[in-house]
C-alpha positions as CSV (number, residue, x, y, z in Angstrom):
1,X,151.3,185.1,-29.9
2,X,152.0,182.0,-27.8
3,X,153.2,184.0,-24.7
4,X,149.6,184.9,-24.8
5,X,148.4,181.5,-25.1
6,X,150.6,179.9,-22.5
7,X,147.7,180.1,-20.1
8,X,145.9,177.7,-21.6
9,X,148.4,175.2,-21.2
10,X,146.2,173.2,-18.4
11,X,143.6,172.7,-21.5
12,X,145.4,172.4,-24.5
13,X,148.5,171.0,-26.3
14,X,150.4,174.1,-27.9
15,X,152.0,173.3,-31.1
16,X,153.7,175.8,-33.7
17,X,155.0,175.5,-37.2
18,X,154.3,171.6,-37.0
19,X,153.2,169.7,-40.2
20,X,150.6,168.8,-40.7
21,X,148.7,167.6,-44.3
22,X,150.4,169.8,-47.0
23,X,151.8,172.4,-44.7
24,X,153.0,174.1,-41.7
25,X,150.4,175.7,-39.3
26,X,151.1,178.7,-37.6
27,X,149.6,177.6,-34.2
28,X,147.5,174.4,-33.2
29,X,146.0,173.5,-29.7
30,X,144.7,170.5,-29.1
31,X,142.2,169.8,-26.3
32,X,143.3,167.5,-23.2
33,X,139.3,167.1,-22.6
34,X,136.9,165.8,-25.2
35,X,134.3,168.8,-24.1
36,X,136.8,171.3,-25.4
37,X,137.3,172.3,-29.3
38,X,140.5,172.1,-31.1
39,X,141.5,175.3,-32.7
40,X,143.7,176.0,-35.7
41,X,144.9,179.5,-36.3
42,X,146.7,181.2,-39.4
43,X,148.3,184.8,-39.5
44,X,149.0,186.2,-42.6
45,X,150.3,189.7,-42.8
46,X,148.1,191.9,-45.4
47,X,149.6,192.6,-49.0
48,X,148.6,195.1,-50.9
49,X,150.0,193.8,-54.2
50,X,148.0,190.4,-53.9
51,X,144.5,191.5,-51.6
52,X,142.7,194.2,-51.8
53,X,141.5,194.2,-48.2
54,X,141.6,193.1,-44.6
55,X,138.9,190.6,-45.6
56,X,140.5,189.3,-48.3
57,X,143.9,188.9,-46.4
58,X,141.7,186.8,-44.0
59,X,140.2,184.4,-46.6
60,X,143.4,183.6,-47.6
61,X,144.2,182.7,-43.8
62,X,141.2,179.8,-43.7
63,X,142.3,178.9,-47.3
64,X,145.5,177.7,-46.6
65,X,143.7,176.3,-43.5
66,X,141.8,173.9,-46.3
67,X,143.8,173.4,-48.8
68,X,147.0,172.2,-47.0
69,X,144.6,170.4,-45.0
70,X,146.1,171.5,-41.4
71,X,143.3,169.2,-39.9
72,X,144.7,166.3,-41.0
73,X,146.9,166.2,-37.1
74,X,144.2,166.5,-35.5
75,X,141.8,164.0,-37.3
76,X,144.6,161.5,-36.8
77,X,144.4,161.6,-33.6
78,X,140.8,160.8,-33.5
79,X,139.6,164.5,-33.1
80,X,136.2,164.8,-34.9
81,X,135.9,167.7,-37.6
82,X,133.1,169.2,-35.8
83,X,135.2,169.9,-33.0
84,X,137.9,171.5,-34.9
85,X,138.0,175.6,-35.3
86,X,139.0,177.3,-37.7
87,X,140.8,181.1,-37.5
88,X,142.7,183.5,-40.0
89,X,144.1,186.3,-38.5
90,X,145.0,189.5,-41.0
91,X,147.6,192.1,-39.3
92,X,148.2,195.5,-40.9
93,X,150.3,197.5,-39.1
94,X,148.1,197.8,-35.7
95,X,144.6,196.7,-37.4
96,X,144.1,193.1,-36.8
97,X,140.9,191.5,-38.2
98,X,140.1,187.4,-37.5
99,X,137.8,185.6,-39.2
């Protein structure tokens, strides 16, 4: 996933499996211009023992998003929470849904 994000390397800060909060994010990019959001996103693979859909799989992305509070990096830094994004992204197999 970051090979596909390298080009935005002239905008953004890439950062991977980083604390931040209670956690680990999967993938963070911070803006190098205050015009431009941050974003946050979080992959979960879907279980079928735990979620009964794509959806749900999803939901459980932002979640974790929340409550390990993964904005707390970027809020230290002086990043308002209005310009912080949010993403889950569910896999199964080759169906991907974000959210």
């Amino acid at each position: 996933m970051l090979g596909l994000l390298v080009e935005l390397r002239g905008r953004y800060i890439l950062n991977s499996n980083r604390e931040s909060g209670y956690g680990r994010y999967d993938v963070m990019l911070e803006p190098y211009k205050e015009d431009d959001m941050a974003i946050i996103l979080e992959f979960k693979v879907h279980n079928p023992d735990t979620e009964n859909t794509l959806e749900d799989t999803v939901k459980a992305a932002l979640a974790q998003i929340e409550e390990k509070k993964y904005v707390a990096a970027l809020e230290a830094k002086g990043i308002a929470p209005e310009r912080i994004r949010k993403y889950g992204f569910a896999f199964e197999g080759k169906k991907v849904l974000i959210g």
